[in-house]
C-alpha positions, 0 to 999 in steps of 0.5 A: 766503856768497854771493859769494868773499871771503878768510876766515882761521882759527886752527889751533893745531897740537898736538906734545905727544901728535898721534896721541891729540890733535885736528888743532887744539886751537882754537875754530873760530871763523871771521874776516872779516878779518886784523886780527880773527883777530889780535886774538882769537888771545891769547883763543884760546890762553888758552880752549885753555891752560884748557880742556885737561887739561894747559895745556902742550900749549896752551903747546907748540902750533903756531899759525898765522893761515890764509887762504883763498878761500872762496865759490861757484866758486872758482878751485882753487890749483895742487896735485891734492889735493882734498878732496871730499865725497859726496852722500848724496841722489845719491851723487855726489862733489863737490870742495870744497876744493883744490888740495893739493900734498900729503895732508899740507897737507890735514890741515893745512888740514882743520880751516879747511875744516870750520869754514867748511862751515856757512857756504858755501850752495854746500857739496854734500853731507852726507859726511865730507870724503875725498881726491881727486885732480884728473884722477879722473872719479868727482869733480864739480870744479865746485863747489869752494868753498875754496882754500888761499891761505897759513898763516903761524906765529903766536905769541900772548901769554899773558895773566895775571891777577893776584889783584888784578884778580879782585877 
């Protein structure tokens, strides 16, 4: 990405078992519209439903359509959370996603951020993500490239398919 533009993502939060499962038990996949994130969240929950080992953690998950601005220089939200991450040529620490209101929005919104870092030609650095806070002087906060705009709760449909359409 060259330029800011919203993108949006689907978390699909899980409750059964959070300490052994993953902060999202979604794709990854990133979207460059609203209406195109909507459209693929039934597929999304169906992929998660099968792939996982017991169907009901899909079933029970929380899902949520998120949108953030993501792109060089991005103008940060209101919170003094950041996640920032090191560079490992210079070792300096870069600021790239914020601003949090709390560490427990950053989890959150983690797994967006990793999945649009591939995509963002402004990403410095090659570290694993860590926290920041806005005011600390050992943190470049030049470069961010996401800022949270809002989560909503979605709710998506399952999709049945019956002995007759298989074949």
């Amino acid at each position: 990405m060259l330029r800011p533009c919203p993108v949006h993502f689907l978390l699909a939060r899980p409750t059964q078992e959070p300490d052994r499962m993953p902060s999202t038990i979604g794709e990854r996949d990133v979207f460059f519209s609203e209406a195109e994130a909507l459209d693929a969240l039934d597929i999304h929950y169906a992929w998660a439903s099968a792939s996982l080992e017991n169907p009901t953690v899909a079933d029970t998950a929380q899902w949520y359509l998120q949108s953030a601005m993501v792109g060089p220089r991005i103008s940060p939200s209101l919170g003094e959370v950041y996640l920032a991450i090191s560079e490992g040529f210079s070792g300096d620490t870069w600021a790239a996603a914020g601003g949090f209101l709390t560490e427990g929005e950053v989890v959150h919104w983690a797994p967006f951020v990793t999945a649009v870092r591939p995509r963002v030609r402004t990403a410095y650095g090659d570290g694993v993500p860590e926290l920041a806070y806005r005011g600390d002087t050992s943190v470049y906060f030049g470069q961010v490239w996401f800022a949270p705009m809002h989560s909503v709760r979605v709710y998506p449909k399952r999709i049945i398919i019956d002995d007759d359409a298989i074949g």
